[in-house]
N, C-alpha and C positions, 0 to 999 in steps of 0.2 A: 775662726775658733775651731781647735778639736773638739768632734763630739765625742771621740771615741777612742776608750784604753783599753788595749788588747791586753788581756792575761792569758791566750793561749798556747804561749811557750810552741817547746817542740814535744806535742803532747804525742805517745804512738798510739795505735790502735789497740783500742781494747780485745778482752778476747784472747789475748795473745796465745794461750796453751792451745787454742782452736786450731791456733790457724798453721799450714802446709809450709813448709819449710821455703817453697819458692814464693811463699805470699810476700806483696808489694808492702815496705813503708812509709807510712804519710805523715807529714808533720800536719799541723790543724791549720796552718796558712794555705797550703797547696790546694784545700778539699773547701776550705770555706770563710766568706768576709762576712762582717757584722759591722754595719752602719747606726746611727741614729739619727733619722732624721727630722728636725726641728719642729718641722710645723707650723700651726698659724693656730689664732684664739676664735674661738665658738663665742656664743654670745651664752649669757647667765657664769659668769666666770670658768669656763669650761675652753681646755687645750684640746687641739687632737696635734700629736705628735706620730711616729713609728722608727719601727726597725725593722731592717732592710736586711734581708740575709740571699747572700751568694752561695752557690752550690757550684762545684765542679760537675761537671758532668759526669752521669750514672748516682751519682749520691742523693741521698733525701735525708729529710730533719720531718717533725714530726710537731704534729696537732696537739688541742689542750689533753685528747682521750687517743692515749698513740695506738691503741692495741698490743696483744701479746707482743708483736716483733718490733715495737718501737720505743722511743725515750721519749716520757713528754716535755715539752718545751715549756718551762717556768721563767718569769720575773719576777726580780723582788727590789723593791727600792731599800737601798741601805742609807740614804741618805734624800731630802728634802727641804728647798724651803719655798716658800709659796703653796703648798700643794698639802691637798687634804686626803686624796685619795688618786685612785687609776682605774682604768679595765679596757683590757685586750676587745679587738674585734677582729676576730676569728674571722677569716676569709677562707672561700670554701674548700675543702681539701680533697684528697685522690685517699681512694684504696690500693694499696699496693699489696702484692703474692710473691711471697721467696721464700723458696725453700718450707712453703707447705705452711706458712706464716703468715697473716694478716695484720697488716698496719694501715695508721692512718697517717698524714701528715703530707709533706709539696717536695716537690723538685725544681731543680731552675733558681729563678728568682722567685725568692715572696716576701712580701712587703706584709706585716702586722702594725696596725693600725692600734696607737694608744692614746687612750683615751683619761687625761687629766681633771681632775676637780682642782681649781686655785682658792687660797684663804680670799683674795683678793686680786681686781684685773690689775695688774702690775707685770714685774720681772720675776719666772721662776725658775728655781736650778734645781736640776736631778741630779741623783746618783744611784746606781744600780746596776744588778748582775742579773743575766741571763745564763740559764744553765739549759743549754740542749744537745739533743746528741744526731748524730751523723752518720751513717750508715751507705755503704758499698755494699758489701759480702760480707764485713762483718761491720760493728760500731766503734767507734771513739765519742768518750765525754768532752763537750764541752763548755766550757765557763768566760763568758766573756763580760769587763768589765764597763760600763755606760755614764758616762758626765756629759752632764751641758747645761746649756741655758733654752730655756722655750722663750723667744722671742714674742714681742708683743708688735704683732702683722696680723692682719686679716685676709692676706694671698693665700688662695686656696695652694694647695700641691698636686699637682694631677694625679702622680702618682699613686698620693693617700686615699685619694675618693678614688679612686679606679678598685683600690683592693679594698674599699669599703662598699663600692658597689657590687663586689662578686663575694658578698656574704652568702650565707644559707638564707632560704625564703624563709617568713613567717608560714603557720597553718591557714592564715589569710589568706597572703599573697599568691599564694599554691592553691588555691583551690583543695585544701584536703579538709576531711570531715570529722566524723567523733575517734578517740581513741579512747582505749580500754587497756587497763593493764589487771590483768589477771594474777593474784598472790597464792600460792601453796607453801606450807612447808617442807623442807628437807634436811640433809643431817644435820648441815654448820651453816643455814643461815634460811633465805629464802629464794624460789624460783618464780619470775615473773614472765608471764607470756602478755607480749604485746600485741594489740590488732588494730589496725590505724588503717583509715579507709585516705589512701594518697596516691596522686597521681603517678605515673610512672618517672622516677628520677634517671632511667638508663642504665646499659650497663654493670654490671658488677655491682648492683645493688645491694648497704649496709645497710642496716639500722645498727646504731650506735647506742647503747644505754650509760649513761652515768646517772652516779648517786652525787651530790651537793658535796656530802663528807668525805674527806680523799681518804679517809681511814677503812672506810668501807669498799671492800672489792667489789666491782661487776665483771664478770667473765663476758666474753665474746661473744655476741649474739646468734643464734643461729636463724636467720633470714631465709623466709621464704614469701614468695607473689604470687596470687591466686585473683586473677581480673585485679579490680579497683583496694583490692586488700591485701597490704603486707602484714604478715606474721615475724615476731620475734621473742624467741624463746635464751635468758639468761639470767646466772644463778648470781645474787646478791647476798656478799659471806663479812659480816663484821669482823673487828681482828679478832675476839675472843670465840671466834668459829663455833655461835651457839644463834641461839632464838631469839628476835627484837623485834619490835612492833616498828612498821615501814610505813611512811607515810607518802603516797602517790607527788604528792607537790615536790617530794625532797628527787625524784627523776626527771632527768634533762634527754630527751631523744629527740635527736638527729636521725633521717634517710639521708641517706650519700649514693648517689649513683655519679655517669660521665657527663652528664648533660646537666644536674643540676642538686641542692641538696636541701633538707625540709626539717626549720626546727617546729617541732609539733606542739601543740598546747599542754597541758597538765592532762594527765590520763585520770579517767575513774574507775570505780570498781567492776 
């Protein structure tokens, strides 16, 4: 069975007025494959399925929170049956620096881990678009189209639990302690300073802030390490760029460093 319809045409690179007159053209086959792989059933009516995405070398795609220099990688089912819901399992990503830019998201191979709810343990069919982008020196969008069938097997995939084993740690599993997130106001929304007592994650250490509502912006955090405490200082702007009451639960942070990465409990005041 095919799992997989490509709509990537011969898309070019975005960007285009950017770029130097000797810059390369790529069609989106050359730079990157897009798999779906099947999977096996969980027990309580629950799939674990993925998608499998190839990189050309030097190229990277990019995490659920890509950063200013990245595109974030979305799925959406356009079609279902057996299936009442999903969700992604985020395997842990790199920081990358270009051109004075911080992104988040993989290079190489990576394998995302999906995660089905069924009406029922039977037979169920997907359908669904992934939209992410791709980046060299500069980006191309792209849109690739997802069908099949989730198989009713209980073979695990090695594959799948490999990049479901190289999740982010819990604040458990890591050894980290209380966090705090500090609120002030500012012009067009609010600034939160964070202090999270965690172990060191290595190199090129991020703290990552998102808000729940993708409507609400968070900018870049600015990360700093003092012994067993990282600092992270970032501004949280609604679209109507005014004043709203923010509630600690609706932030999600992630520490990302080389060695390892840390999603943290609910902060308090």
């Amino acid at each position: 069975m095919t799992f997989l319809t490509r709509t990537l045409g011969n898309l070019a690179l975005g960007l285009m007025s950017a770029m130097p007159a000797s810059a390369q053209f790529f069609s989106a086959d050359e730079v990157v494959q897009v798999d779906l792989l099947p999977g096996y059933r969980l027990s309580d009516d629950r799939h674990m399925a993925a998608i499998r995405i190839d990189l050309a070398p030097g190229w990277k795609t990019y995490w659920r929170a890509p950063g200013e220099g990245g595109v974030p990688t979305v799925l959406r089912l356009t079609g279902a049956e057996g299936v009442a819901g999903m969700a992604i399992h985020w395997p842990r990503p790199q920081v990358f620096f270009t051109n004075g830019l911080r992104s988040v998201g993989y290079d190489g191979t990576v394998i995302l881990p999906v995660e089905f709810a069924l009406d029922a343990d039977g037979t169920a069919q997907i359908e669904g678009r992934l939209d992410l982008g791709v980046c060299l020196d500069v980006c191309m969008p792209i849109s690739v189209d997802l069908a099949g069938a989730l198989p009713v097997t209980s073979d695990r995939v090695g594959a799948i639990a490999a990049a479901l084993a190289d999740r982010p740690y819990t604040a458990a599993e890591a050894g980290a302690g209380a966090v705090t997130c500090a609120i002030e106001p500012i012009s067009d929304g609010l600034r939160v300073t964070v202090r999270a007592d965690v172990p060191d994650t290595g190199n090129d250490e991020t703290v990552v802030v998102e808000h729940r509502d993708p409507m609400i912006w968070v900018s870049e955090a600015d990360t700093a390490r003092q012994g067993g405490i990282v600092t992270a200082v970032a501004d949280v702007v609604p679209a109507d760029h005014g004043p709203f009451a923010l509630n600690r639960s609706d932030l999600r942070i992630t520490v990302i460093g080389t060695r390892m990465a840390v999603e943290l409990d609910d902060c308090t005041g």
